[in-house]
C-alpha positions in Angstrom: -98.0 -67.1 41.8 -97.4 -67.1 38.2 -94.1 -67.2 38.1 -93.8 -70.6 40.1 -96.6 -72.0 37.2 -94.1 -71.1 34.7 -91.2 -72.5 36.4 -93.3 -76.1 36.5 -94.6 -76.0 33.1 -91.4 -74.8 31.3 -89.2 -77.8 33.3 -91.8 -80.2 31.4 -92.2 -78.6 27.7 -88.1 -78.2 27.1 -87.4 -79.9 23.9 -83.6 -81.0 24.2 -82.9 -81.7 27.4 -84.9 -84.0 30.3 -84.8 -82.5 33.9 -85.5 -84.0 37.2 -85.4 -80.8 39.2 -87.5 -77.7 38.3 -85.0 -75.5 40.4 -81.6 -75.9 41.9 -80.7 -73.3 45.2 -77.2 -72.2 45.2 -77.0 -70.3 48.5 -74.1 -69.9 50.9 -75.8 -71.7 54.3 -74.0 -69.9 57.0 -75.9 -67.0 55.8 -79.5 -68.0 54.7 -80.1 -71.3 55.3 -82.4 -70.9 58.6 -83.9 -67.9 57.5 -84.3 -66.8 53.8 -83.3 -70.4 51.8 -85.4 -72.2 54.1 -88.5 -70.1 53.4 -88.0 -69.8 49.4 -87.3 -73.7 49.3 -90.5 -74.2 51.4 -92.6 -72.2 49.3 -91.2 -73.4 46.4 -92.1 -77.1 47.2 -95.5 -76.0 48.3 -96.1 -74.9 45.1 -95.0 -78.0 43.3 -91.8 -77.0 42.1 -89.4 -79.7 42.5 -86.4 -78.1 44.0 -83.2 -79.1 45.0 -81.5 -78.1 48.4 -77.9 -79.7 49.5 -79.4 -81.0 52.7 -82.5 -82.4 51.2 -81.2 -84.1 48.1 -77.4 -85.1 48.6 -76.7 -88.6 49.9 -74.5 -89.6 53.4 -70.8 -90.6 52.0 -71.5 -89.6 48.8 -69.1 -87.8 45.9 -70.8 -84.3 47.0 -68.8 -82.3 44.4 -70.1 -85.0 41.6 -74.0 -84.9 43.1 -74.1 -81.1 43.3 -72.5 -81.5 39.6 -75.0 -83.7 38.6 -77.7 -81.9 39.8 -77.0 -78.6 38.2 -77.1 -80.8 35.0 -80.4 -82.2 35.7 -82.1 -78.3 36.7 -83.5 -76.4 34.3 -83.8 -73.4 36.6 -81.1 -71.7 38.8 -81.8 -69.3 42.1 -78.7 -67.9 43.2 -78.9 -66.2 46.8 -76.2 -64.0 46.8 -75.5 -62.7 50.2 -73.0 -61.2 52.1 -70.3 -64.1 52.6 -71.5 -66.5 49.5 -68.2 -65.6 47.6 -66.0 -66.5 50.7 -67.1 -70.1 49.9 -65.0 -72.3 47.3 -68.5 -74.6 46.8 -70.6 -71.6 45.9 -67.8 -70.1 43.6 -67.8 -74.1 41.7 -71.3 -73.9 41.3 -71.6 -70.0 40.1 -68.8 -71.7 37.5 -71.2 -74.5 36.9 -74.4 -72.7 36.7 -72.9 -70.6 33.9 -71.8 -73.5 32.2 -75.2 -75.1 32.4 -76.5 -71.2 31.2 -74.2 -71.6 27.7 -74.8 -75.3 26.7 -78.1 -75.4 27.5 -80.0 -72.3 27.8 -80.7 -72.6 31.3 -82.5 -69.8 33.1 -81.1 -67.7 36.3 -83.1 -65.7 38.7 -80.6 -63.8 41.4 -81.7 -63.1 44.8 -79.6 -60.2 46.2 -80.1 -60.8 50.2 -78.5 -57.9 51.9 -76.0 -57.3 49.3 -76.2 -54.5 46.4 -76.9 -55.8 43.0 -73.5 -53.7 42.1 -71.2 -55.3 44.6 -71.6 -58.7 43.2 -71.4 -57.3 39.4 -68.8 -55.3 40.0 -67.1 -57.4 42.7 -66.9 -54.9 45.2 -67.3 -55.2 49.0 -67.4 -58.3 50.6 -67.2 -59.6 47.1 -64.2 -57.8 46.5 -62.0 -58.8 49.1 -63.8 -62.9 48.5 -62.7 -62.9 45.1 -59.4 -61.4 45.9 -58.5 -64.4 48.3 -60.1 -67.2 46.2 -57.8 -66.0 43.4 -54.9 -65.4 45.8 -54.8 -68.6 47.0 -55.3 -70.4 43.2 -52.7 -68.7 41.9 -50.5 -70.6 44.6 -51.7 -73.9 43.6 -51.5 -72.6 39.9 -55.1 -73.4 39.2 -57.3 -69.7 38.7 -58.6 -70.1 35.8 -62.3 -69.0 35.8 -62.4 -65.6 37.3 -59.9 -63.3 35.8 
């Protein structure tokens, strides 16, 4: 797999920044985490890529939101599995935010997995997007804190 070779090589030859995972998985677990995510992150290990997985990597007690944070920081790439319900979840919608922080300051790379969702719905927030997005913002503008998705 070449692609996996240059996803190991590239996490070592990066000039600015030091990372201790080769890939992060953003994923929404109710819909892929015993199926798809558990394959990919298998495979990706198998392969050498040091990959970070919320049940793997994050620590018992710990300050989740601060360790996901973290992590993101330390990963030079990103594979988003977008599926049907990942926008229904206020920890997947963070770590889009995050990820696309972690795209500007740094350069960091994305590589989307569209898993049983159309590219289109998630781009153009439409379907179960849609309606997610709707709600998330609905219930920010409550609490007076939407901000990141206009």
């Amino acid at each position: 797999m070449s692609s996996n070779s240059t996803l190991k090589s590239s996490s070592s030859t990066s000039n600015h920044h030091s990372y201790h995972y080769d890939v992060f998985l953003s994923f929404r677990g109710a819909d892929t985490r015993k199926t798809f995510t558990d394959h990919l992150y298998d495979n990706l290990v198998a392969h050498g890529i040091h990959t970070f997985r919320d049940d793997e990597e994050l620590e018992n007690g710990g300050d989740i939101a601060a360790d996901l944070d973290r992590a993101m920081e330390e990963s030079r790439f990103f594979i988003i599995v977008f599926s049907k319900n990942y926008a229904t979840s206020k920890w997947c919608l963070n770590e889009l935010l995050k990820i696309t922080e972690c795209m500007a300051e740094k350069g960091s790379e994305v590589i989307p997995i569209f898993y049983h969702v159309e590219p289109r719905d998630v781009g153009n927030r439409e379907g179960s997007f849609k309606d997610a997005f709707s709600e998330h913002r609905n219930r920010s503008l409550l609490k007076g804190d939407w901000e990141c998705m206009p």
